[in-house]
Structures are given as structure tokens and as C-alpha cells.
N, C-alpha and C positions, 0 to 999 in steps of 0.2 A: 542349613543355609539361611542368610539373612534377607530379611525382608529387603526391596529394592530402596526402599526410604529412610530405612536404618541410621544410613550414615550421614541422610543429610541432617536429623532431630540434633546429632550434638551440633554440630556448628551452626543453625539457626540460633540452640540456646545462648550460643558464646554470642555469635553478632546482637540480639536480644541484649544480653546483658550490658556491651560495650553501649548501647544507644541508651539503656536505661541510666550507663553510669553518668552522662552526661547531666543530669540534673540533680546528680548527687551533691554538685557542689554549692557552697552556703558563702564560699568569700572570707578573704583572713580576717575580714573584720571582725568574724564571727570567733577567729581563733584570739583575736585581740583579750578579751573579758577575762579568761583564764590564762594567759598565755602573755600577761604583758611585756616580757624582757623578751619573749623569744621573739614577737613582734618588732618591738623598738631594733631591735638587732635584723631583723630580715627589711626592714625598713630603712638600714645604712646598707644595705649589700647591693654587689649588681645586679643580684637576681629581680630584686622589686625597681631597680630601672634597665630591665633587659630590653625590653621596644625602646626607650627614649636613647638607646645609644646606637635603634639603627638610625640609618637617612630616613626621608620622606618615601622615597621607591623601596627601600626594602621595608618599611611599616606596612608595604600592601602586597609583597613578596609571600606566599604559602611557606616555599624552602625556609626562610630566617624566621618564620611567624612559628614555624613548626619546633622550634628549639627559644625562641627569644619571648614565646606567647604561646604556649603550647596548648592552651586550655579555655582561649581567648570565647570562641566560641560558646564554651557550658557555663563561663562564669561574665563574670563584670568587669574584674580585676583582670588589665590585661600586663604580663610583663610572667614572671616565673613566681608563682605564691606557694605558697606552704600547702596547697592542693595538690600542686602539681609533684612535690614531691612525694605529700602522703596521703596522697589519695584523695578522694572527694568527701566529704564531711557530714553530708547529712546522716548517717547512720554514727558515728561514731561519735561526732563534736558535742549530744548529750552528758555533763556533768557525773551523773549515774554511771555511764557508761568509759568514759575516761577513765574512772575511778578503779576500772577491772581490765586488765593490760592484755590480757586473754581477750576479754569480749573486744576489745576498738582493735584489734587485730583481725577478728574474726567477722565484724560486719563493714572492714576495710580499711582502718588503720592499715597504711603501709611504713617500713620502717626502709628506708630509701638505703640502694643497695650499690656499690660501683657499676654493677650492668646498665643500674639505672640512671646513672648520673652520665655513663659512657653513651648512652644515647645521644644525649648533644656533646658533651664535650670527646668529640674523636678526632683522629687524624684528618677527618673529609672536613670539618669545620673548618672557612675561610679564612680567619683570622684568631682564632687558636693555637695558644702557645703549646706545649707538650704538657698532659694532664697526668699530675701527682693527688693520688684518690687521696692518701693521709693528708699531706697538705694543706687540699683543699676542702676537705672536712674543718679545719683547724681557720680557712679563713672564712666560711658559713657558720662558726659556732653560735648557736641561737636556744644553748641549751645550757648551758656550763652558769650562768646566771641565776635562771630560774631553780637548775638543781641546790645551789648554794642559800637563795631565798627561801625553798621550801624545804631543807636540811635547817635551817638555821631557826626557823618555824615551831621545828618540829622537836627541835633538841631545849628549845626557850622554855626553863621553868611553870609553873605554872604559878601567878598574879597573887596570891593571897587575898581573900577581900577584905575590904578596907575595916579596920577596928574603931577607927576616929568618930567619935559622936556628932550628928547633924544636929 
């Protein structure tokens, strides 16, 4: 038989950890430095102006803030940023750690999933068209840039150094 407290120690730890994630977040600026094409690109999308296309009344609405600023609260950035789809950054946004696709997966790299994008874009949404996941993968691409920059890097001969007498 189980202790009478048993069952409440896991769901403490979950709410625990929900309140801790909160300060995990660091702001896209932070993802700026390494990440500048995916930046420049989430920076033309409507996710980085999701508040400024509500009204005044819905800028202070919970319901529209919950999908259009989802994360308004733990960060600075308010509108939809690269947090809110992958997670909060302090544990992962370290260079070192980027570097190993395992590790920023494992101290919270998320890799954004349709469940997770169906959270706000669903049928209940007011003013939502019908949501095509491939689609609309193809009109957020923030990644297709970067990967061609850092293939193209990496495939670049390597300089020779200079023979010419100073």
C-alpha cells in the first residue's frame, strides 16, 4: 500500500518544474549571434508581429495573449519567438552545448511538433483559416538558409596560406 503523499510528490515536482521553466528564457536576441538567417527570417514572419495584429482590447485579453504572446510573462519579447517554440534557452542556447544535438534536446531544446503548433492554430481560433501543418512549416522556414550557409562552410576548400613575400 502506498503512502498517503505518494501521489501528490510527482505532481508537486511537475508544477516545480513548470514555474522554474519560466526563467529559463534568455530572448531571441540571444538566438540572434548564432542563428542570424533564422533570426532575419522569424523577424519577417507573423509570429514576431503576433500582438501588434491584435486591437488595443485584445493586447490585454489572457484568451488572444495565450496564443499571440504566449510566453509574454517569462520573457521580454512579447509576440511568438523562437522560445516559444523551442523551448526556453537558458540551458541549451550555450555554444558548447548547441554543438551536441543530443545534449540541447536533453536540457530542453524542443523540436516543435504539429500537437504543438495545433495548440493555437485550431478550429476554436477566431479568425483562423484551416491549418495545413506541411504548409505552414514551408511559410515559417527559418532554417533552410542557415543550413545552406553552414553546408557551404563547411564544404569550402581550405585558403592555402599566402606564398607572396612581405
Amino acid at each position: 500500500m502506498r503512502a498517503p503523499g505518494s501521489r501528490i510528490l510527482p505532481v508537486l515536482l511537475l508544477a516545480l518544474c513548470g514555474v522554474a521553466g519560466a526563467a529559463d528564457f534568455v530572448g531571441a536576441d540571444s538566438c540572434k549571434g548564432c542563428h542570424p538567417e533564422a533570426y532575419e527570417a522569424w523577424m519577417q514572419s507573423k509570429h514576431a508581429r503576433a500582438v501588434s495584429s491584435l486591437s488595443e482590447q485584445q493586447q490585454k485579453d489572457g484568451r488572444c495573449l495565450s496564443c499571440h504572446s504566449p510566453d509574454q510573462v517569462a520573457q521580454t519579447q512579447a509576440s511568438v519567438s523562437c522560445e516559444t517554440c523551442h523551448g526556453g534557452g537558458q540551458y541549451y542556447s550555450p555554444e558548447y552545448v548547441m554543438k551536441d544535438p543530443e545534449l540541447a534536446r536533453l536540457v530542453g531544446l524542443v523540436d516543435p511538433s504539429e500537437k504543438q503548433c495545433r495548440s493555437c492554430h485550431d478550429a476554436s481560433s477566431p479568425s483562423l483559416r484551416p491549418f495545413d501543418f506541411k504548409e505552414s512549416l514551408k511559410a515559417i522556414d527559418h532554417w533552410s538558409a542557415e543550413r545552406a550557409r553552414r553546408a557551404a562552410r563547411t564544404e569550402a576548400p581550405a585558403t592555402p596560406p599566402s606564398t607572396a613575400k612581405k
